[in-house]
N, C-alpha and C positions, 0 to 999 in steps of 0.2 A: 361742352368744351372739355377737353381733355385736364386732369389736372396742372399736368406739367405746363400744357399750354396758358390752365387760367393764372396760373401764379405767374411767370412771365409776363403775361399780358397786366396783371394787378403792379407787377415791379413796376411796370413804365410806367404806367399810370400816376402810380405813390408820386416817382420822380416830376413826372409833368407836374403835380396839382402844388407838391411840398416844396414852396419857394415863399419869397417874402411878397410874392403878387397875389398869391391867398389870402394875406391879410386884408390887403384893402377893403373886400367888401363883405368881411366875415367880423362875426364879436369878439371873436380874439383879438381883434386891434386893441380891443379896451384897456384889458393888461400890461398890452406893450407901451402904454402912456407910460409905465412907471418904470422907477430903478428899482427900490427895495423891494426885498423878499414880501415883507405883510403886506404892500400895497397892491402887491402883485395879483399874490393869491385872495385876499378879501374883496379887490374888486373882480379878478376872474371869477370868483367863487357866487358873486350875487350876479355878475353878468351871465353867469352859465345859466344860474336860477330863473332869471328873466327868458332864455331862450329857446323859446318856442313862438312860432306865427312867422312871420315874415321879417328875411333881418335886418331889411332895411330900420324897421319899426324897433326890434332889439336893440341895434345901434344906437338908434335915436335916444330912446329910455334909459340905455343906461349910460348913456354923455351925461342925459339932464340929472340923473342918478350922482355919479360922480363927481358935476358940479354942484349939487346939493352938502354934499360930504367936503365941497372947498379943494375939490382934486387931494385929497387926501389921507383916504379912507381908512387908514390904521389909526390917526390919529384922532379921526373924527369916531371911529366906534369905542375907542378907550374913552375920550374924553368928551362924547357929546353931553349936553345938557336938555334939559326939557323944552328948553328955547329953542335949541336947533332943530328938534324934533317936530316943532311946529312949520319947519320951511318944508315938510316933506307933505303938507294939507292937499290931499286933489291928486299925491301921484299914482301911477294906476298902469300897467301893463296889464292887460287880457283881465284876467281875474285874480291879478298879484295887484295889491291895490296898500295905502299908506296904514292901514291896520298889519297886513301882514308884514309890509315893511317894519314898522315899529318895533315887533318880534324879532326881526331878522336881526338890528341892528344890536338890541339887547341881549339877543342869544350870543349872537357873535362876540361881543364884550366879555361873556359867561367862560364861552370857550377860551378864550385868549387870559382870562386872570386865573379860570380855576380848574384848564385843563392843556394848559400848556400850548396854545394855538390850533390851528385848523390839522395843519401836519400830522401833528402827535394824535391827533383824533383818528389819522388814516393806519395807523401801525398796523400789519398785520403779518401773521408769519404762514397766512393759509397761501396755498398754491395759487388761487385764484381770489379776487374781489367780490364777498357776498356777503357774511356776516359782518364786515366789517362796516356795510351800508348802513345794516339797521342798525349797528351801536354806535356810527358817528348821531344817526339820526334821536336815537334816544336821547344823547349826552346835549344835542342840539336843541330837545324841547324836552328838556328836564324839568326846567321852570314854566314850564307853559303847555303843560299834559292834558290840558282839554282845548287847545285853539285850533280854529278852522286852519290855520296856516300851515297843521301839519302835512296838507293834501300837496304842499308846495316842494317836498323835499319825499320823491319818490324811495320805496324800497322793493329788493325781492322777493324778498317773503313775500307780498301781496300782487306777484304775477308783473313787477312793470319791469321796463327793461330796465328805465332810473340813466335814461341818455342824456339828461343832464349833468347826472355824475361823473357818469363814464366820460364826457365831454371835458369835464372839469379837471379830473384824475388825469386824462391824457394832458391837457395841457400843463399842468404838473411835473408831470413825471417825464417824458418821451424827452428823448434829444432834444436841445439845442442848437443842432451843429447846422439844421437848415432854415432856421430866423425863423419858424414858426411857432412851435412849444417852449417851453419855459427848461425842464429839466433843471427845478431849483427842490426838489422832493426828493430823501433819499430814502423815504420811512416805506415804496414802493418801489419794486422792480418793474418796468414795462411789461415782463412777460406775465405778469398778475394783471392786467388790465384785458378788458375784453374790447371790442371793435364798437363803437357808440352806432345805435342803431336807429334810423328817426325815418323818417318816409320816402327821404330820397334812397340811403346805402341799401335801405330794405326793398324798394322797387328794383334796384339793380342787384341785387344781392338772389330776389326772386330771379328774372333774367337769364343769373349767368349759373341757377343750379346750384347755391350756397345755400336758401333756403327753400322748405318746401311748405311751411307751416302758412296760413294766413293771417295768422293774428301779431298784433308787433309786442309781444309780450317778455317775459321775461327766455321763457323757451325756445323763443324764436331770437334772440340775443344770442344764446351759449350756441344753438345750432350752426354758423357759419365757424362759430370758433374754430370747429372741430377742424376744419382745414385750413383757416389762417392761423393757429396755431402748427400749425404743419409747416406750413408754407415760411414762419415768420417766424420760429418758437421764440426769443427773444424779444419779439416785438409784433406783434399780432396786431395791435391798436391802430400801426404805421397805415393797414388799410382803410381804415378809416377816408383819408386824402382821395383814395383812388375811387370808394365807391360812393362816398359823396360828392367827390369834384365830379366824377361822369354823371348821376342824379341831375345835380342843379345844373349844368353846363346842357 
């Protein structure tokens, strides 16, 4: 397909998928439970963590998740006790299980008292989102430099694409104006975000001649950029919508 023609055909697309009907059967609902900013981002932030497998199952996990937390997750990681920590006994998504949870909840506390919340962890003044993975990731297991749960919080440097993150950061950052994203981040610009990559956008993404690589890696992330930055230079991530909603649909 023609360029002019794929980005046309990616506009419709964006528009068909990017409405408030995506939510319903997607994990970004989860976020949308809340009004404040930390509740937002703390529970998107572990909801994104948890998403990989089927999302019916994501859903699931991280309701039971959030009811664990008392629907109130800023409060509960400032101020949970070892008590509470025992209601999370047995939780367990794929191989994210209540040991690595334990971490998460602790780390998260770390960031929030002595590095100013999740946000300030994304600062970056680089054109694009890369090293700023690995040093939210550092700052995130500072206190915990030898746990198995670092496997849970993907980076670049080590080849992944980190579509968790990407997933996360979009929700973040991108407009608000169509009831999907959050757009409560202003420590990132949209055009620094790259297109979250996972097996549906990357099957369609092969297809339509974005990419040609076959492994879902980090290099096969930046390779479609090179024309949805073209197509989008502002907002790249927007297709996102268009080549996951065609994947799953």
């Amino acid at each position: 397909m023609k360029k002019d023609l794929l980005k046309e055909f990616l506009d419709k697309k964006v528009i068909e998928f990017e409405n408030i009907n995506f939510i319903k059967k997607d994990p970004i609902q989860i976020p949308h439970r809340f009004v404040k900013k930390k509740d937002i981002e703390i529970s998107a932030f572990l909801t994104a963590i948890l998403s990989w497998g089927r999302r019916e199952t994501i859903i699931e996990n991280s309701l039971h998740l959030m009811n664990i937390m008392d629907n109130s997750p800023y409060d509960y990681i400032l101020n949970h006790t070892e008590i509470d920590l025992k209601k999370i006994i047995n939780f367990k998504h794929r191989t994210f299980n209540e040991a690595d949870l334990k971490v998460f909840i602790k780390a998260l506390k770390n960031i929030y008292i002595n590095h100013s919340g999740l946000e300030k962890c994304f600062e970056t003044n680089e054109q694009k989102v890369y090293n700023i993975i690995t040093n939210f990731k550092l700052k995130f297991f500072e206190k915990y430099q030898f746990s198995r749960t670092h496997k849970h919080i993907s980076e670049p440097k080590n080849g992944s694409a980190c579509k968790r993150i990407m997933m996360f950061l979009r929700w973040m950052v991108r407009s608000k104006n169509k009831g999907v994203d959050f757009e409560i981040w202003k420590s990132l610009k949209p055009s620094q975000l790259y297109c979250p990559l996972d097996i549906h956008s990357a099957r369609i993404s092969r297809k339509l001649g974005l990419i040609k690589r076959k492994n879902n890696d980090w290099k096969t992330l930046i390779e479609p950029d090179k024309n949805l930055s073209k197509f989008c230079p502002d907002d790249p991530a927007k297709y996102d919508f268009a080549l996951f909603g065609i994947g799953i649909n």
